[in-house]
N, C-alpha and C positions, 0 to 999 in steps of 0.2 A: 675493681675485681678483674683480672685475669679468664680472656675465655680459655675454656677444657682448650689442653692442648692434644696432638692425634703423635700416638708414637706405635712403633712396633710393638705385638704383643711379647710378654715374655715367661716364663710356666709361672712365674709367681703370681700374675696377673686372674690367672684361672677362677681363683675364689671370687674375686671383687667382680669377674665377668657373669660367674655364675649366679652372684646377689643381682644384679642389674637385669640380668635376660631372666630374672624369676619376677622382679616387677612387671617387666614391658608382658611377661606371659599372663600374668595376671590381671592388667588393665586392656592388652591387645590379643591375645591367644596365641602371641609368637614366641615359640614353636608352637604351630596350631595341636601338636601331641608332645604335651611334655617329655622328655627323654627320660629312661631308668637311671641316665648316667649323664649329667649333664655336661659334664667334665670332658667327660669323651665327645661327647655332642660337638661341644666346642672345638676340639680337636680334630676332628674328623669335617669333611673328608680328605684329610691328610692334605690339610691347607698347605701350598706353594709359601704361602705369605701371608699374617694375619697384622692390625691394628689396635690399639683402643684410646678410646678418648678419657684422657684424665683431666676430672675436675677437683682441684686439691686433695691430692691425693685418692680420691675415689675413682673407680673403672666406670661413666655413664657411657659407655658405647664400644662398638666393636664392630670388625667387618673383617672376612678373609675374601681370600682368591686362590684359586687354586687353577694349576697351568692341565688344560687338556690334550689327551692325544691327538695329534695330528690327526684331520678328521681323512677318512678314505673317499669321502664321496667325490664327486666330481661334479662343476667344476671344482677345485677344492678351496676353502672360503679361507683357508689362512688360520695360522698360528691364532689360538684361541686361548683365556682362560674363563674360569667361572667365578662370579662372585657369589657369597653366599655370608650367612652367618650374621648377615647386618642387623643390628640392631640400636636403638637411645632410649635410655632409661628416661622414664616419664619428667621426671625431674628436670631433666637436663633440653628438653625438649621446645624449641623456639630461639635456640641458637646458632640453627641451620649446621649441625651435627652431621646429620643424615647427607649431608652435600658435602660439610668434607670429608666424612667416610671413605665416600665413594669417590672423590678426587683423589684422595692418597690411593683408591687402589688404581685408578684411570692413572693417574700419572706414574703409578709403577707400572701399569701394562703401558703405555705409552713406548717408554724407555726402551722395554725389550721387542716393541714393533707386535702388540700381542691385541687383538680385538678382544671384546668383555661382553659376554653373555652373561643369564640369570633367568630363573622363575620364580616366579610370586605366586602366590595364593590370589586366585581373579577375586574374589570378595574380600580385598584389604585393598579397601580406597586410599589410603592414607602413605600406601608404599609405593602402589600406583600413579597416584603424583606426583611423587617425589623420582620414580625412576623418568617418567614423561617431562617433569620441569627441569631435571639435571640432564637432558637430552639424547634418552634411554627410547627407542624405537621397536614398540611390538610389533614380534615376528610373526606370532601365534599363538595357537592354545592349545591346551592337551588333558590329560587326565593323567594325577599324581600315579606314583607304583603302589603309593603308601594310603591308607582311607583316613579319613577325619577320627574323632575318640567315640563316635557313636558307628562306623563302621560304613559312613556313606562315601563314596567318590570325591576326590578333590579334585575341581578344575584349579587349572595353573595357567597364567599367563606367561609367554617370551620372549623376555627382552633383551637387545646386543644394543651394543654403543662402539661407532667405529675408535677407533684408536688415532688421538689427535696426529698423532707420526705416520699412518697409512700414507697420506698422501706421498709424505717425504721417501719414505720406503720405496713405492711402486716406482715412482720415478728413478731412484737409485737403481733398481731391478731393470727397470725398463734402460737406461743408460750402459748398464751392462750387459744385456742382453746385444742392443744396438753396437756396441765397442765387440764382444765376440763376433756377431753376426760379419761386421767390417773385415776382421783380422782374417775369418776365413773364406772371406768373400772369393778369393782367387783358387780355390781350392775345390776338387770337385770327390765326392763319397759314389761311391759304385758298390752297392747289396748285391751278393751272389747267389 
C-alpha cells in the first residue's frame, strides 16, 4: 500500500475535504465552532495556497497558507504568511500526515523567502506537539476574537517557524547592501 500522497487542493476536492474535517470535528472539536458553511470555511481566509492529502482516492487531510501584509511594525520581522486550516482525518492518523502537511506549506514559504506563523487552540495537546516536534517556536498567547460554542473565551497559542532560506536570504541582502554601500562609498549626500 501506497502512503496518501499531498497534492494542491483543487474546488473539486472541497466535498471529500469537508467529509474529513467533519470526522476530525467530531472526534477532536476541530473547528472548535463548527462553521454554517463549511465550504466557505475551507476557502477562507482567501488561502494564498492550499493542500490535501489523498489516500486512494479519498481527501484524509488538508492545510492552507495564506500570504500576510507586510507587517508595519518596526523593527520589521519580514515577509510573513499564516498557516491555517490543518487538519488528518482520524483514519488516516499515524502516518505522520500532519508533518507533511506542514512541510508542503514550509517548503513553499521557503521558496518565496516567506517566515510561517499560526495559532492553535492552547487546550489541543495533540497539535501542540505536533507544531513543537516539526520545530514550530511559541511566541505567545492571546485570547481568540471568536468565543467557544458555550460563549467562553478562547485562549490561543503562537507559533512561527523561521523559513529554512532566511539564512540564505539575509545574507544575499546583506551582500547587497555591502556591494551598494562600496559603489558609493566615494560619494558624498549633502540634506539642505
Amino acid at each position: 500500500m501506497s502512503p496518501p500522497r499531498v497534492r494542491r487542493r483543487r474546488a473539486a476536492d472541497l466535498d471529500g475535504c469537508v467529509a474529513a474535517l467533519a470526522d476530525v470535528h467530531r472526534l477532536d472539536r476541530y473547528p472548535l465552532n463548527w462553521p454554517a458553511d463549511p465550504h466557505r470555511w475551507l476557502r477562507e481566509p482567501h488561502p494564498t495556497r492550499a493542500w490535501v492529502a489523498v489516500d486512494a482516492g479519498t481527501i484524509v487531510g488538508h492545510v492552507a497558507v495564506r500570504r500576510l501584509p507586510d507587517p508595519a511594525e518596526e523593527p520589521p520581522v519580514g515577509p510573513t504568511a499564516e498557516v491555517s486550516r490543518l487538519f488528518v482525518a482520524p483514519a488516516a492518523r499515524g502516518s505522520a500526515l500532519g508533518t507533511a502537511l506542514l512541510g508542503r506549506a514550509r517548503h513553499w514559504a521557503d521558496a518565496r523567502g516567506l517566515g510561517l506563523v499560526l495559532e492553535v487552540v492552547a487546550d489541543s495537546p495533540a497539535a501542540v506537539a505536533l507544531y513543537e516536534r516539526t520545530g514550530w517556536r511559541c511566541t505567545g498567547t492571546g485570547t481568540a476574537s471568536w468565543t467557544a460554542p458555550d460563549g467562553s473565551p478562547v485562549s490561543l497559542r503562537r507559533y512561527t517557524v523561521r523559513s529554512d532560506a532566511e539564512p540564505a536570504i539575509a545574507a544575499r541582502r546583506r551582500a547587497s547592501s555591502a556591494a551598494a554601500s562600496r559603489s558609493s562609498a566615494g560619494s558624498t549626500t549633502s540634506i539642505s
